[in-house]
Each structure stands twice: as structure tokens, then as C-alpha cells.
C-alpha positions as CSV (number, residue, x, y, z in Angstrom):
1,X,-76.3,-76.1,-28.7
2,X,-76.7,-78.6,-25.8
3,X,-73.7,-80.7,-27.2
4,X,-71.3,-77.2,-27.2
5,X,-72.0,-75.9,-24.1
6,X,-71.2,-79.7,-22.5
7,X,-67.9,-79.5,-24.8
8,X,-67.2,-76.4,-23.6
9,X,-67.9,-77.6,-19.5
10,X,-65.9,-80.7,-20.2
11,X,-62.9,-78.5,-21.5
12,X,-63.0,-76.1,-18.5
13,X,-63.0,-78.7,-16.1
14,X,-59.7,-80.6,-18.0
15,X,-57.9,-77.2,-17.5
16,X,-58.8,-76.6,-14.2
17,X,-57.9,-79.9,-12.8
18,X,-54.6,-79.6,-15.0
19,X,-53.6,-76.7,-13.5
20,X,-54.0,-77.3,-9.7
21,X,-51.9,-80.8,-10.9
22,X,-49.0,-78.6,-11.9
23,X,-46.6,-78.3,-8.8
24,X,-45.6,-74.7,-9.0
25,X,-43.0,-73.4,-6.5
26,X,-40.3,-70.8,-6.3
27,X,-37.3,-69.8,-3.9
28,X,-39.1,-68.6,-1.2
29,X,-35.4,-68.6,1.1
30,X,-32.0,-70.2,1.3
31,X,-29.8,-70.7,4.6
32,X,-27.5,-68.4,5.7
33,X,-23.3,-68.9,4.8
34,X,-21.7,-67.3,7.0
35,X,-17.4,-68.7,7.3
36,X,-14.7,-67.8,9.4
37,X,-10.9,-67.9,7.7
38,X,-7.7,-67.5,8.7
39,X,-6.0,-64.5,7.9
40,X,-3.9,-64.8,4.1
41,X,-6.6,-67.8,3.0
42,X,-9.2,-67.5,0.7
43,X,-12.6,-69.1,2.4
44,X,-14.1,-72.1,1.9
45,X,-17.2,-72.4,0.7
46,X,-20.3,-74.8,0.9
47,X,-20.8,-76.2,-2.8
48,X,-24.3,-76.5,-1.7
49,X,-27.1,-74.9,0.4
50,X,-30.2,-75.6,1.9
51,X,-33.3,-74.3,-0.1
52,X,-36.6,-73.9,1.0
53,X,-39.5,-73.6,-1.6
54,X,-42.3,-71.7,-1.6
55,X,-44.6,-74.7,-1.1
56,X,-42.4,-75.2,2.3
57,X,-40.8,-78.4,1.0
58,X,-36.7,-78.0,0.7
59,X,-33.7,-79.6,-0.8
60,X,-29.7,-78.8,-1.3
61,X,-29.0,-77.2,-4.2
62,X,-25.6,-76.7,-5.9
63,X,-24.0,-72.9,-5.8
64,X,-21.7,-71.3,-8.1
65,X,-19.4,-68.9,-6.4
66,X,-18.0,-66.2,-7.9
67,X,-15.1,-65.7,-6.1
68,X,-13.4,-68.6,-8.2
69,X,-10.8,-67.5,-10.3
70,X,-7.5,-67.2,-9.1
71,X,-7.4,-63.8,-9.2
72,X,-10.3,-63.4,-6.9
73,X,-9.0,-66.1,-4.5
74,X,-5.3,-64.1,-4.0
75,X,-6.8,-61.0,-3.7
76,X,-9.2,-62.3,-0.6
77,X,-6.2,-63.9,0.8
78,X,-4.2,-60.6,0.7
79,X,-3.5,-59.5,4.4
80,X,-3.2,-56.3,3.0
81,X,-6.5,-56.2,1.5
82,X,-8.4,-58.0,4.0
83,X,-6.3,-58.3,7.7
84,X,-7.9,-59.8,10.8
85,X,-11.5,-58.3,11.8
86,X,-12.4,-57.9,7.9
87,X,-16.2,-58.9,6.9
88,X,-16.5,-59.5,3.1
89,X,-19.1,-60.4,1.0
90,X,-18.5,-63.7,-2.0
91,X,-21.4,-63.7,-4.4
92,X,-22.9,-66.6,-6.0
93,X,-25.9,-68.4,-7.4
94,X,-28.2,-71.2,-7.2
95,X,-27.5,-73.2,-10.3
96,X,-30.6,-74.3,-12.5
97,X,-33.0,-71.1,-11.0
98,X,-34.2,-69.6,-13.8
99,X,-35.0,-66.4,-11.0
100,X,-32.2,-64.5,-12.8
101,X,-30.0,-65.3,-16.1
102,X,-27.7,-66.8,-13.8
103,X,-29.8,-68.4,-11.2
104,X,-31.4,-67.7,-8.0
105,X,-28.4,-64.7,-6.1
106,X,-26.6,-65.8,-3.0
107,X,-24.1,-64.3,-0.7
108,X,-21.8,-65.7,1.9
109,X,-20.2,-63.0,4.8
110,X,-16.9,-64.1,5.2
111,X,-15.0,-63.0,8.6
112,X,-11.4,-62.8,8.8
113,X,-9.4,-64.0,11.9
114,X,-6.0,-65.1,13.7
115,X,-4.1,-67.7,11.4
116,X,-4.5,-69.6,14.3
117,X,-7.9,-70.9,13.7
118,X,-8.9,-73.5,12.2
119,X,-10.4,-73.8,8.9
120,X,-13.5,-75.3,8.5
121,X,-14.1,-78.1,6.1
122,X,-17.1,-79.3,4.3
């Protein structure tokens, strides 16, 4: 009985000390995208973004836009659609987040202005 219950002990203290060894951490934020473009230009975006974890330790991690097909891109750069003043939203993901089928959701707010400034460049 002795020899059981020390089994037992021994087992619960091997899981335990597991466990707290596993480093366990989530998406706790990611920074802000916030671009500027020239009207009749589709923005560019950051192919990566800051991501702090839950544990507060952080790292860049790549982003998947969804604003990528062509289709996408001429209708952002449409004047008609979106002239100066104009606040849109792209959507994307963090790639390899298993938070959602797709990965962890992003969002950039895109402002339109004056073809006379100047794009910004990663």
C-alpha cells in the first residue's frame, strides 16, 4: 500500500513540475497600423507587426492582408470609391495563430489624402 501511494506522490509531482515547464502564452495585443495614402493608391502595408504575448514577452510576426488581390487593390485605389478624407478598414491575420482558422484578426485604418504626399515605405 505504502509502495502505491509513493507511486502515486512520485506521479503527481512529475505532472506538476511538467506543467509549470510548459511555456503557455497567447495574443494578449498587437500594435496599431494605422497608413496614410495618396489619393488613386492602394496602401501599403507592414508585412509584419509587433506582438505582445500574454506572458509580456513580444516579437514580429508575419500578417496576411486581405486586401491582396487585384481586385481589392483597384477598388481601394478608386478616387470614386474612396477620395481624399476617406478612413477604410484592410483586414488581415497573424499567420501561424491558431486563435481563429485563419490566425489571430488584425486591422489596419487606412486614411486617404492629397496625391501630394508621400507614400510611406517599409
Amino acid at each position: 500500500m505504502k509502495r502505491i501511494i509513493y507511486s502515486i506522490c512520485v506521479l503527481l509531482t512529475a505532472l506538476t513540475s511538467t506543467a509549470s515547464a510548459i511555456d503557455v502564452h497567447y495574443i494578449d495585443k498587437v500594435e496599431e497600423v494605422n497608413v496614410e495614402v495618396p489619393v488613386g493608391n492602394a496602401p501599403r502595408l507592414p508585412y509584419q507587426l509587433w506582438v505582445t504575448y500574454s506572458d509580456g514577452k513580444g516579437e514580429y510576426r508575419q500578417v496576411k492582408w486581405l486586401n491582396a488581390s487585384e481586385a481589392s487593390e483597384k477598388a481601394e485605389a478608386n478616387p470614386d470609391i474612396n477620395p481624399v478624407g476617406t478612413i477604410y478598414k484592410v483586414y488581415g491575420f497573424i499567420i501561424g495563430d491558431n486563435s481563429t482558422p485563419n490566425g489571430y484578426p488584425v486591422s489596419a485604418d487606412v486614411k486617404v489624402v492629397d496625391s501630394s504626399f508621400k507614400i510611406q515605405t517599409y
